[in-house]
N, CA and C atoms as a LAMMPS dump frame, in Angstrom:
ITEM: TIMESTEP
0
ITEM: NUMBER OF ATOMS
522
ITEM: BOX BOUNDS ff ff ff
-5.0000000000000000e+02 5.0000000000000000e+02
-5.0000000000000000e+02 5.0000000000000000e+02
-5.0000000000000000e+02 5.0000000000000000e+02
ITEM: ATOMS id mol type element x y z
1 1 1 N 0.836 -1.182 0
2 1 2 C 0 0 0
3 1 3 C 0.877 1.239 0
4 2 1 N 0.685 2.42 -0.908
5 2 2 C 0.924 3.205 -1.057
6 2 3 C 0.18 4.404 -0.429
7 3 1 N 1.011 5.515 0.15
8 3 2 C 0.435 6.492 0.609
9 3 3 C 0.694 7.734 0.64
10 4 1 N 0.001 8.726 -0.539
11 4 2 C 0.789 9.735 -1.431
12 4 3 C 0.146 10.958 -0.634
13 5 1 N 0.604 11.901 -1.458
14 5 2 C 0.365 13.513 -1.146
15 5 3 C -0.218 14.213 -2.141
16 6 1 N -0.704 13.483 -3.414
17 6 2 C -1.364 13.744 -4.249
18 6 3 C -0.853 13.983 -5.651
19 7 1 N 0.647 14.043 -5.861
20 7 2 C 1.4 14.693 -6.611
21 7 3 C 0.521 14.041 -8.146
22 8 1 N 0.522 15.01 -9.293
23 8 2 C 0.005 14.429 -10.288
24 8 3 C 0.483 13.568 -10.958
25 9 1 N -0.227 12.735 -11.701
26 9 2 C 0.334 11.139 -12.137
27 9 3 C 0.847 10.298 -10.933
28 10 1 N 1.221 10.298 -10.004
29 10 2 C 1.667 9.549 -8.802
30 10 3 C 1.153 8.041 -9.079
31 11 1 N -0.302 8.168 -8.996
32 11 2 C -0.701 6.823 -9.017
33 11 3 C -0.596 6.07 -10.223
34 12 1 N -0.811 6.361 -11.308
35 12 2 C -0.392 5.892 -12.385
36 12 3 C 1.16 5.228 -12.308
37 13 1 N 2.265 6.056 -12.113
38 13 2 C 3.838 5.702 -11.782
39 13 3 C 3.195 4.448 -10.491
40 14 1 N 2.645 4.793 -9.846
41 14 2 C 2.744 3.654 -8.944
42 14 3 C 2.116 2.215 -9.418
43 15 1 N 1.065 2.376 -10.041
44 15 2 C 0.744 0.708 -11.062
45 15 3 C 1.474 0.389 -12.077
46 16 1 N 1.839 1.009 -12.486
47 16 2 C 2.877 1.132 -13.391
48 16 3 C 4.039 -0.213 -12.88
49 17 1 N 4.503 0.221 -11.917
50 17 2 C 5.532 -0.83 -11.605
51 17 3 C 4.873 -1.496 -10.597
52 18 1 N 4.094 -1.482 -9.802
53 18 2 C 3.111 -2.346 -8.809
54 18 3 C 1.588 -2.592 -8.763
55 19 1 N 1.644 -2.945 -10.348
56 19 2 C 0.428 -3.336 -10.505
57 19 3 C -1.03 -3.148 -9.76
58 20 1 N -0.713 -4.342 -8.848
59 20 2 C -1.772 -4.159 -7.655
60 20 3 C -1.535 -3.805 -6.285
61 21 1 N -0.928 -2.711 -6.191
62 21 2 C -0.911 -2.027 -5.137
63 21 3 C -2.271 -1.255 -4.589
64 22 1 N -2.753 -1.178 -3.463
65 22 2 C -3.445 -0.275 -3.135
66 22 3 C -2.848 1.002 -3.068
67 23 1 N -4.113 1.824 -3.118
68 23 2 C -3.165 3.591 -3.141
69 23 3 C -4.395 4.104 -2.075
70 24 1 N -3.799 5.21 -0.953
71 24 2 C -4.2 5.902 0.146
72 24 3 C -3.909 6.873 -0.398
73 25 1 N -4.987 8.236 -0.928
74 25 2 C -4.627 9.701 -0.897
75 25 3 C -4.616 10.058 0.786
76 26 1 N -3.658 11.169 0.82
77 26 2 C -3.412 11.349 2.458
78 26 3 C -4.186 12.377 2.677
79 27 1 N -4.937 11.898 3.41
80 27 2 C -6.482 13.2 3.667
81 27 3 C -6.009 14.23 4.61
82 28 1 N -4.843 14.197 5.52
83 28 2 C -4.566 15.44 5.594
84 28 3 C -4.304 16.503 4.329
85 29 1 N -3.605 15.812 3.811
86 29 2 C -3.187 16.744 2.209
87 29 3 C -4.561 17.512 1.581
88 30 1 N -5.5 16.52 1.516
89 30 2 C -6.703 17.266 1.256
90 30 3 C -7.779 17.474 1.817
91 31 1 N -7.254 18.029 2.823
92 31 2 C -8.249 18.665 3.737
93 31 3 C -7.447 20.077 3.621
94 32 1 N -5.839 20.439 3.673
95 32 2 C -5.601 21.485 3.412
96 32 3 C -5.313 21.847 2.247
97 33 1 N -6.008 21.21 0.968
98 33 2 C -6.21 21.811 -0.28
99 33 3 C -7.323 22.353 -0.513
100 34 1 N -8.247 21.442 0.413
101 34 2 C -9.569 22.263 1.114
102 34 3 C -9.781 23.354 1.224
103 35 1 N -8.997 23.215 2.388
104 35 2 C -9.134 24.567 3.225
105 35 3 C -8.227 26.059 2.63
106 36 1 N -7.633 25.74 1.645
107 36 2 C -6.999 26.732 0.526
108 36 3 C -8.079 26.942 -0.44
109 37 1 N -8.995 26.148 -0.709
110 37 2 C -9.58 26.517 -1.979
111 37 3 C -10.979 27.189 -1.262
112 38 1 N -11.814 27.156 0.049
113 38 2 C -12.859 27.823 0.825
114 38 3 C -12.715 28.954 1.324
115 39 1 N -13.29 29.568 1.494
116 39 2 C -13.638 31.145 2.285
117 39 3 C -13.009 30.74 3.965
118 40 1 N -12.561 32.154 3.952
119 40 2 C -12.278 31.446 5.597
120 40 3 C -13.164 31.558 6.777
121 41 1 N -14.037 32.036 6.551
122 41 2 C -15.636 31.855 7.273
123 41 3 C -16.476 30.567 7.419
124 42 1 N -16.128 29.884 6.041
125 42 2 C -16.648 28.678 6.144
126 42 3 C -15.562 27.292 6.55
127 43 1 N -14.37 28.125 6.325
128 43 2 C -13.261 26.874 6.242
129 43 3 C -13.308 25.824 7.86
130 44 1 N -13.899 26.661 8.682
131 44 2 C -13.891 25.729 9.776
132 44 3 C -15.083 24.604 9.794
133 45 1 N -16.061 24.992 9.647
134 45 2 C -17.188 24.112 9.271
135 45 3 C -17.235 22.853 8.023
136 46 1 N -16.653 23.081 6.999
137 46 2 C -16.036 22.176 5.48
138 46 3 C -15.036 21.168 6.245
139 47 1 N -14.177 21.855 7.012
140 47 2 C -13.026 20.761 7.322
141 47 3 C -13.535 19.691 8.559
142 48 1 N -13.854 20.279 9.158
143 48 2 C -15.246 19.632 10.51
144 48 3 C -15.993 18.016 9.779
145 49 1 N -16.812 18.757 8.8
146 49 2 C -17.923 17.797 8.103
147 49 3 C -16.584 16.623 7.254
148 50 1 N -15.801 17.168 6.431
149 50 2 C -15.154 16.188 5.946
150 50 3 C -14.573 15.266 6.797
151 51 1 N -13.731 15.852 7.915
152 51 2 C -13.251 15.215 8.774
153 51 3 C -14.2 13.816 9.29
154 52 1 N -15.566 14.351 9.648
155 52 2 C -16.727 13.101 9.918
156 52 3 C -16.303 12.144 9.313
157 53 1 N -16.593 11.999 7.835
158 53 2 C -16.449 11.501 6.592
159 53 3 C -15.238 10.482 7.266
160 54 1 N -14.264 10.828 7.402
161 54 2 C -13.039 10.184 7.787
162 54 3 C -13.603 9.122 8.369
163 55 1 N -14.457 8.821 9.636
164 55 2 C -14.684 8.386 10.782
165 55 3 C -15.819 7.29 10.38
166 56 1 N -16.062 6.955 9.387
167 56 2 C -17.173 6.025 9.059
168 56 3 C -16.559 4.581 9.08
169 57 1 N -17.178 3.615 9.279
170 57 2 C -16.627 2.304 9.85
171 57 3 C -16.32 1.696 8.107
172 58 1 N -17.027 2.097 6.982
173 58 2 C -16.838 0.842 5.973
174 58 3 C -16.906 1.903 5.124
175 59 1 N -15.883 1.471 4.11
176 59 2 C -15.959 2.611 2.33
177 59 3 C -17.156 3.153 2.4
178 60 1 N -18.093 1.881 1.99
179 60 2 C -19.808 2.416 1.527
180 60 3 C -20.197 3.593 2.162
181 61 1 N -19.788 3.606 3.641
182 61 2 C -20.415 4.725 4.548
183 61 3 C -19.523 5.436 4.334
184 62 1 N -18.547 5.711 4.095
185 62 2 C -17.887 6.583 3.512
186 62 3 C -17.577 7.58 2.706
187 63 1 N -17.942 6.694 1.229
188 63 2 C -18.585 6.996 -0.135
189 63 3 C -19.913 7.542 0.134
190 64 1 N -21.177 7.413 0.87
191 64 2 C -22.301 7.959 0.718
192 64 3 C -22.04 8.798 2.202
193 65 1 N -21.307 9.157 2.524
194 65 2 C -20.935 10.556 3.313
195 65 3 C -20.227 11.79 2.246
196 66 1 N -19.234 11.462 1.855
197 66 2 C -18.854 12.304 0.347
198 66 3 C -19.883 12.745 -0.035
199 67 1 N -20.98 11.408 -0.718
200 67 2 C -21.764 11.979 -1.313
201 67 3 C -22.826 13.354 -0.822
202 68 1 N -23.111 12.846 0.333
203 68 2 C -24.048 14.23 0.899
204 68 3 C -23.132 15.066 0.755
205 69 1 N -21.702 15.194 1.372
206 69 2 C -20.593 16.446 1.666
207 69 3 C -20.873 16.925 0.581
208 70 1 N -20.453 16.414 -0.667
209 70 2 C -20.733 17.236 -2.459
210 70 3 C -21.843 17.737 -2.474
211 71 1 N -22.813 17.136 -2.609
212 71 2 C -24.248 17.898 -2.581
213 71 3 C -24.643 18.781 -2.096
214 72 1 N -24.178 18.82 -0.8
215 72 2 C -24.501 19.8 -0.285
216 72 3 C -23.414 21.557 -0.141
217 73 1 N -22.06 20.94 -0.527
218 73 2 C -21.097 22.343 -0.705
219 73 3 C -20.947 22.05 -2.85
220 74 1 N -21.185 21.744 -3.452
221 74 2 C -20.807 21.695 -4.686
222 74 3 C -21.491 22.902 -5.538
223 75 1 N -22.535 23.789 -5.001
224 75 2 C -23.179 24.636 -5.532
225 75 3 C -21.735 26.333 -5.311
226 76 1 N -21.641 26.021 -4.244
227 76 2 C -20.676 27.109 -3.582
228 76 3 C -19.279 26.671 -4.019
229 77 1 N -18.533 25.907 -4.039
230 77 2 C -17.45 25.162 -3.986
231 77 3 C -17.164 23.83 -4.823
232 78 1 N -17.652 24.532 -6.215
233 78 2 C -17.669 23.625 -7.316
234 78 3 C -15.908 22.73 -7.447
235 79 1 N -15.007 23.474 -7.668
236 79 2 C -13.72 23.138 -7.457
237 79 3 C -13.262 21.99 -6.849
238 80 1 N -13.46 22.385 -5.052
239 80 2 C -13.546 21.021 -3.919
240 80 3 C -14.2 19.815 -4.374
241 81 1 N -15.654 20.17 -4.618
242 81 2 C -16.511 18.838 -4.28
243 81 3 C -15.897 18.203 -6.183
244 82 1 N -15.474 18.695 -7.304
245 82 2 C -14.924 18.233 -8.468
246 82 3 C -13.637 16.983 -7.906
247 83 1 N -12.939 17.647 -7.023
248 83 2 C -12.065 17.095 -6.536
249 83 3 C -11.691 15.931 -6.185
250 84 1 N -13.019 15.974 -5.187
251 84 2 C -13.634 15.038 -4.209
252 84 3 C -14.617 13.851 -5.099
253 85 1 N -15.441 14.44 -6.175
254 85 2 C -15.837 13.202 -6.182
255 85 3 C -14.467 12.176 -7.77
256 86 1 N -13.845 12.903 -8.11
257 86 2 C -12.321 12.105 -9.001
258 86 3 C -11.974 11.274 -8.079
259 87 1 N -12.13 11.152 -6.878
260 87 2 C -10.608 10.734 -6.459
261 87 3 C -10.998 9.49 -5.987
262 88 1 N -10.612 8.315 -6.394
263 88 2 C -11.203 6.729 -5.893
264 88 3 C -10.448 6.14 -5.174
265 89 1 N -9.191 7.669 -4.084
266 89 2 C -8.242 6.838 -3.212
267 89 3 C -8.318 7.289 -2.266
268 90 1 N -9.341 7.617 -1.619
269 90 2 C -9.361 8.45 -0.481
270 90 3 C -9.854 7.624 0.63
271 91 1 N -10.441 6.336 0.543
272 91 2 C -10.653 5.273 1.406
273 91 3 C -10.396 4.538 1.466
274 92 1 N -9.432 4.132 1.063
275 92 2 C -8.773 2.702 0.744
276 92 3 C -8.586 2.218 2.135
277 93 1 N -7.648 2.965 2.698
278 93 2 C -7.299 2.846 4.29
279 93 3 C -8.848 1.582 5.007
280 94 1 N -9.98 2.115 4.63
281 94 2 C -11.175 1.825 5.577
282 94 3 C -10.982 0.01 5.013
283 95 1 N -10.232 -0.363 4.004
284 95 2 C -10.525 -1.595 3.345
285 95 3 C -9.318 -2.751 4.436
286 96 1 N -8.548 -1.648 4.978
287 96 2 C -7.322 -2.586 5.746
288 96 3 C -8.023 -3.303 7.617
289 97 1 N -7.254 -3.63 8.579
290 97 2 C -7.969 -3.968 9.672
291 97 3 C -8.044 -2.636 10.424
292 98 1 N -9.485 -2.33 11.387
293 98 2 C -9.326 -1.395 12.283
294 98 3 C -8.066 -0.623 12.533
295 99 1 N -7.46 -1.584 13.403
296 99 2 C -6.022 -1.01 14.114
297 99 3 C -5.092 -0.766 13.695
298 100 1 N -5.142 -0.727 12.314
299 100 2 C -4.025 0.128 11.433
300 100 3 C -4.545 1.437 10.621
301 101 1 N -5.968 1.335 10.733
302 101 2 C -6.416 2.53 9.843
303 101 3 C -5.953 4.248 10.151
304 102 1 N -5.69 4.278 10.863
305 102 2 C -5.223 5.537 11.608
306 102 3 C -3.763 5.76 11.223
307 103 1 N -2.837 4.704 11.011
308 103 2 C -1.928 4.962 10.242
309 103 3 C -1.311 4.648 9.04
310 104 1 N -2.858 4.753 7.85
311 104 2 C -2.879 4.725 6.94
312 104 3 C -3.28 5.706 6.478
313 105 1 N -4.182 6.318 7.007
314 105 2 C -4.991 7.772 6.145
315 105 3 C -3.997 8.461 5.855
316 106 1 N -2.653 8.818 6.326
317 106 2 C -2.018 9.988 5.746
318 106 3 C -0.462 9.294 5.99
319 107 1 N 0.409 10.895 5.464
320 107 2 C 1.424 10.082 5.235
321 107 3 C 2.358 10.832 6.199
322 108 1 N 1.551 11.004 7.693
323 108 2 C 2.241 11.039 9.371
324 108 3 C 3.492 10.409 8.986
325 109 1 N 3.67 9.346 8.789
326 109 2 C 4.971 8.597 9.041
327 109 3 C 5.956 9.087 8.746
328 110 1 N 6.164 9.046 7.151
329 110 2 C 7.25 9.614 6.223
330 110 3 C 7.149 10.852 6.491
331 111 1 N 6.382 11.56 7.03
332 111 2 C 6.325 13.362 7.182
333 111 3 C 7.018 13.197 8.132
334 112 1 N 6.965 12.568 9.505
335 112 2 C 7.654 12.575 10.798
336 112 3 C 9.193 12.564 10.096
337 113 1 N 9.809 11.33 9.661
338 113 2 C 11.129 10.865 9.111
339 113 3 C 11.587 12.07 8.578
340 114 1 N 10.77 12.853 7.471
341 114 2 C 11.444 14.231 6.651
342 114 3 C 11.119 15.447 7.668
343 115 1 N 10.914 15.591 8.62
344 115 2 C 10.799 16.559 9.094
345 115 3 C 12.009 16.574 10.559
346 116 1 N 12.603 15.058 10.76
347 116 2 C 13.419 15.143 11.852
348 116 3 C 14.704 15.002 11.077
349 117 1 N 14.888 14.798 9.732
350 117 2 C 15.997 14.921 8.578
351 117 3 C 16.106 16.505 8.487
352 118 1 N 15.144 17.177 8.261
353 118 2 C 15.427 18.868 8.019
354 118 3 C 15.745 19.153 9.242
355 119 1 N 14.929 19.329 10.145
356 119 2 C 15.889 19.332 11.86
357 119 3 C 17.673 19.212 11.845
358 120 1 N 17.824 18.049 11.965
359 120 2 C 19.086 17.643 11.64
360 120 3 C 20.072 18.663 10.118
361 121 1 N 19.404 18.932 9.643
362 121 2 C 20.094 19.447 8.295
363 121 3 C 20.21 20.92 8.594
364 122 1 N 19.345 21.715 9.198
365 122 2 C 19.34 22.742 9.401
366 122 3 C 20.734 22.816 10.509
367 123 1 N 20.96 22.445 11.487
368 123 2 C 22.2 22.425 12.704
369 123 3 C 23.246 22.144 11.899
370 124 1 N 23.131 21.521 10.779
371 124 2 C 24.473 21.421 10.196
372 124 3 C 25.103 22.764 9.203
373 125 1 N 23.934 23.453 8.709
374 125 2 C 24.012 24.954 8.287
375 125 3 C 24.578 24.466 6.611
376 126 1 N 25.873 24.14 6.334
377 126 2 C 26.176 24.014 5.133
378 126 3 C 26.867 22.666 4.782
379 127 1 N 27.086 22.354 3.888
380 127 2 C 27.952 20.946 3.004
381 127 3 C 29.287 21.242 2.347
382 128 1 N 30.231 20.555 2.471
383 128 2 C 31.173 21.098 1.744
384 128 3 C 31.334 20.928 0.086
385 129 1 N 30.229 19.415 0.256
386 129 2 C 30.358 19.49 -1.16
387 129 3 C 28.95 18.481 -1.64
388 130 1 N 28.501 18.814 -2.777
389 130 2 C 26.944 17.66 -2.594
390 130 3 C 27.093 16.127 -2.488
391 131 1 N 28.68 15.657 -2.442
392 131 2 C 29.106 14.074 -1.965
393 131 3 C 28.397 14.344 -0.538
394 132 1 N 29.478 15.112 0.158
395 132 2 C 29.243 15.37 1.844
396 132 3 C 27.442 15.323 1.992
397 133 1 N 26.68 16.124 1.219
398 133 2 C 25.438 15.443 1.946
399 133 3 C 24.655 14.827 1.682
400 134 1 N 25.148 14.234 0.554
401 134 2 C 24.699 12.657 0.295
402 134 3 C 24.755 11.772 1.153
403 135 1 N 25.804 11.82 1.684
404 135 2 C 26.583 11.157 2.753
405 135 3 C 25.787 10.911 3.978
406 136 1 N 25.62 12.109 4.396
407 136 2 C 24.84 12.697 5.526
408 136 3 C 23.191 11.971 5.314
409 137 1 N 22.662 12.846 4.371
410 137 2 C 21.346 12.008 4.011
411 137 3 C 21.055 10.234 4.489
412 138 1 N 22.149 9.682 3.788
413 138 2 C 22.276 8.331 3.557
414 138 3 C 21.924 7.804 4.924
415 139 1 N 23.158 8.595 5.787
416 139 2 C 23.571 7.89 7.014
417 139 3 C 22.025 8.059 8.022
418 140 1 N 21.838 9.711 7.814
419 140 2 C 20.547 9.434 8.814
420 140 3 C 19.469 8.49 8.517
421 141 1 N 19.597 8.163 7.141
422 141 2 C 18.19 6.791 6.552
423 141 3 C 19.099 5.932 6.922
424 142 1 N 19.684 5.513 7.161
425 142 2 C 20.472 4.006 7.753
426 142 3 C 20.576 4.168 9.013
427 143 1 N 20.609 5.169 10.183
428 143 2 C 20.139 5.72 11.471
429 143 3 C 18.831 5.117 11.719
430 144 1 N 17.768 5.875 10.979
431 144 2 C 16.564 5.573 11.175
432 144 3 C 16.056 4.136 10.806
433 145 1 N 16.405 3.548 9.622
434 145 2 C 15.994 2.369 9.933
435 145 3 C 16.505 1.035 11.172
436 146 1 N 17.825 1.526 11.236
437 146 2 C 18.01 0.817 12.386
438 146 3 C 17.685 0.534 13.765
439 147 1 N 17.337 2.065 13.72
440 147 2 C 16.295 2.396 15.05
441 147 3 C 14.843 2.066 14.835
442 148 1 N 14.305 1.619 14.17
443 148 2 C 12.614 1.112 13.702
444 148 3 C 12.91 0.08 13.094
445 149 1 N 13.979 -0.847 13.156
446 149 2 C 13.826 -1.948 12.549
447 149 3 C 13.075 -2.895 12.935
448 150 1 N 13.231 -3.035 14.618
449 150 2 C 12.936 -4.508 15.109
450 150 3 C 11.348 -3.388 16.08
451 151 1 N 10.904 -2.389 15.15
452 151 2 C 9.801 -1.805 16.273
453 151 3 C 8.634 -2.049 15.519
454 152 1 N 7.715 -2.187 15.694
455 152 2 C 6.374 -2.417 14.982
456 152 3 C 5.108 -1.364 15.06
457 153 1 N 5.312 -0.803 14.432
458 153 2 C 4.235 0.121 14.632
459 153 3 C 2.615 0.125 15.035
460 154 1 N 2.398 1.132 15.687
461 154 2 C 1.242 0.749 16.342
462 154 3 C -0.07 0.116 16.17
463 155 1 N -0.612 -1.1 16.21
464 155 2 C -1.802 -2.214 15.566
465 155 3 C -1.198 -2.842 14.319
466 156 1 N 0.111 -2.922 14.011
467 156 2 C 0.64 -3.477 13.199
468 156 3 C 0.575 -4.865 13.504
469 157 1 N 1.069 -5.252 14.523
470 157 2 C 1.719 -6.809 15.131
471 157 3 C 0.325 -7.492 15.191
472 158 1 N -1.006 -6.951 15.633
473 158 2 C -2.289 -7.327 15.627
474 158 3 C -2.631 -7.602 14.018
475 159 1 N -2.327 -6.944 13.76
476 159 2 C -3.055 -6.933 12.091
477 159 3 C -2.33 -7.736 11.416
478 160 1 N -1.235 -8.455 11.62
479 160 2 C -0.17 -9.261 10.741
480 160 3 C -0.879 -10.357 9.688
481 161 1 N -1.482 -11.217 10.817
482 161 2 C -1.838 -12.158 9.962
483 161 3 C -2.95 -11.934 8.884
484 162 1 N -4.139 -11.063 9.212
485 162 2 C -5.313 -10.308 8.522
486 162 3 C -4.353 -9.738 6.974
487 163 1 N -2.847 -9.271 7.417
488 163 2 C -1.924 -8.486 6.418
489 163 3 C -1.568 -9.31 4.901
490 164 1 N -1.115 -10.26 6.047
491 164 2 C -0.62 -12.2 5.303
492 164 3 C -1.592 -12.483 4.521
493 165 1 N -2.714 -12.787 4.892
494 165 2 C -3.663 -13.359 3.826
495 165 3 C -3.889 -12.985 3.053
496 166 1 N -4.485 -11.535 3.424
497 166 2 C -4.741 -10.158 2.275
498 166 3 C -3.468 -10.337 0.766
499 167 1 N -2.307 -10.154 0.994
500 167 2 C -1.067 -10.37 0.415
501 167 3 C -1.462 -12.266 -0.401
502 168 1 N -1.439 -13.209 0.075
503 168 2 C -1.45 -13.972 -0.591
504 168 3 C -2.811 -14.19 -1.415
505 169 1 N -3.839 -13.863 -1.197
506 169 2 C -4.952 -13.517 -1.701
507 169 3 C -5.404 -12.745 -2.758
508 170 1 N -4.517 -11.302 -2.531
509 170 2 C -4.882 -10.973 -3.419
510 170 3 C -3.361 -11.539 -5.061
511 171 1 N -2.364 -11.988 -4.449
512 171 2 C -1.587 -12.551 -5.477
513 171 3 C -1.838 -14.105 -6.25
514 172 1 N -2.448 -14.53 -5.33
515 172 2 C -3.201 -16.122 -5.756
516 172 3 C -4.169 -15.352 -7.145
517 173 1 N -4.799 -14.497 -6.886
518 173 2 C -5.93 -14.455 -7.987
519 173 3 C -5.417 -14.172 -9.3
520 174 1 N -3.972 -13.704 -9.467
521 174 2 C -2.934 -13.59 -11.059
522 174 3 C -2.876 -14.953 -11.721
């Protein structure tokens, strides 16, 4: 499973070489493409209701939460709800077990990793040369995985076997 930020063509490049991958749009991402494209009078109320949306137990309820959300802002906020109803990756997450869904909707993870890399990059101020922070780069991703190697992230270790089947299941059907 893949879990993007929306970039255009993304998903395409991603079947492309992984066929059947699932794809997660990261609903933080669009909730603040949202909230860029609304009035800021209403922007608290739009992000509120979508947010609901998030919180539905199964796609279906999901999908027919969208649906009211569009209907009901698409007269005002033609743009958004255009957006919203393209996008056939915005629930995928709801298709995995409970206790991982929360760290599937967005892409928390890899944002955490690039944001304690710029930390780190900033204290170092400059490079002597773009080898040197290659170098650097490298080492903190070989840092970090070593430190999360043997850790399992949270409802991961629960969800393993539900993970396993899913995986041979959906590759048995080729």
């Amino acid at each position: 499973m893949f879990v993007t930020d929306g970039i255009k063509g993304i998903e395409d490049t991603i079947h492309s070489v992984y066929p059947k991958a699932d794809i997660q749009r990261c609903l933080v991402h669009v909730m603040r493409n949202i909230a860029w494209k609304v009035r800021v009078q209403d922007r608290s109320l739009i992000l509120n209701e979508f947010k609901a949306i998030r919180f539905q137990e199964t796609r279906k309820l999901a999908n027919q939460a969208l649906l009211e959300f569009v209907s009901k802002w698409e007269k005002i906020y033609s743009k958004v709800t255009e957006s919203l109803k393209g996008n056939h990756y915005l629930f995928t997450y709801l298709d995995y077990p409970k206790c991982i869904q929360a760290s599937l909707y967005s892409t928390n993870i890899i944002e955490g990793l690039n944001k304690d890399i710029k930390r780190k990059v900033k204290a170092k101020v400059q490079f002597p040369s773009e080898k040197s922070m290659e170098k650097y780069f490298v080492s903190r991703l070989e840092e970090y995985n070593i430190k999360h190697s043997f850790r399992i992230h949270k409802g991961f270790g629960k969800a393993e076997p539900e993970l396993q089947k899913r995986i041979v299941d959906k590759y048995e059907m080729s």
